[in-house]
N, C-alpha and C positions, 0 to 999 in steps of 0.2 A: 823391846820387841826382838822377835829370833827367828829364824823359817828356814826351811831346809827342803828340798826339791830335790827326789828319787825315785826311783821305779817302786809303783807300786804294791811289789812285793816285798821290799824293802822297809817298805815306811814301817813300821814297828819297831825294828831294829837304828832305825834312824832319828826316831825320836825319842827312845830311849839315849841314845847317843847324846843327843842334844841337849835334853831337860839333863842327865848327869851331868853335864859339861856346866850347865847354868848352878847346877847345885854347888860344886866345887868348886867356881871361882871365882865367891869373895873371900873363899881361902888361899887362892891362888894367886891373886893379884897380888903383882909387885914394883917396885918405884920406877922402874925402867917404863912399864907400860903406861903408867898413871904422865909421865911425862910423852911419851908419844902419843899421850890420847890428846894433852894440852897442847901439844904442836900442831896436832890433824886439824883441831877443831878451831886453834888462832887462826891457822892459816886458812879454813873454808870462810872463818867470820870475816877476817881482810879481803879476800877475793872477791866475793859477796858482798863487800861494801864500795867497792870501788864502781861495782855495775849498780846504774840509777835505779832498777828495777829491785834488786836483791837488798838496799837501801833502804829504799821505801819502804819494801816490806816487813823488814825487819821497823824500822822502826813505826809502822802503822801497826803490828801484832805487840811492842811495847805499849805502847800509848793503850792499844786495847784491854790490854791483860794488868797493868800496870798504871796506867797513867801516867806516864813518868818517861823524860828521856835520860837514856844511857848513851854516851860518846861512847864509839868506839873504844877508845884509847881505854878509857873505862871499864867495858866490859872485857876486854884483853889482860888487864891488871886481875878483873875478879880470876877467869879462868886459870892463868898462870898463878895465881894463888893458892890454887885446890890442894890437899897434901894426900896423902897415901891414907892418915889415920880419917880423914873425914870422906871420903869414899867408902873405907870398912864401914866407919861408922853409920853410914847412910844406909849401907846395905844390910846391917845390924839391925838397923831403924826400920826402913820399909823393905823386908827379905822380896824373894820375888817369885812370892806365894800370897794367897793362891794365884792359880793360874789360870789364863783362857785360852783354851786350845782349840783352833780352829783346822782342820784336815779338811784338803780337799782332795778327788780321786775319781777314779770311774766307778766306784762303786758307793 
């Protein structure tokens, strides 16, 4: 998901901006990012596990979706895992098209 908020007269030009932007960067992505995506997202998983609430939830939406528990520790191993080629390759797999483009405006 991507969204972008600008003046009205603007939006045209700013969503061309953005859907270019989505077009060119799963040729764009590089190993530097792919590791600070895996840090952002360790570190929201760990903070979020330490609060009872963000816990639970997390693993009541496993159980749901999965049946199945993931430690922590576990799902930290999968994401620090990820590599560069299996992100291209994912976005190779399901591009990110077509699209649903939802505008909203005063008009």
């Amino acid at each position: 998901m991507a969204y972008a908020s600008c003046d009205p007269d603007r939006a045209a030009q700013v969503e061309k901006i953005l859907l270019d932007t989505l077009d060119a960067y799963a040729a764009a992505i590089d190993p530097a990012e792919i590791e600070r995506a895996k840090n952002k997202l360790a570190t929201h998983a760990t903070l979020k596990g330490e609060q009872p609430l963000g816990r639970m939830m997390n693993l009541g939406g496993q159980w749901t979706y999965l049946r199945d528990y993931v430690p922590l520790e576990q799902e930290l191993e999968r994401l620090m895992a990820v590599t560069l080629d299996q992100v291209r390759g994912l976005l190779t797999e399901m591009p990110l098209v077509p699209r649903t483009i939802v505008r909203l405006g005063p008009r």
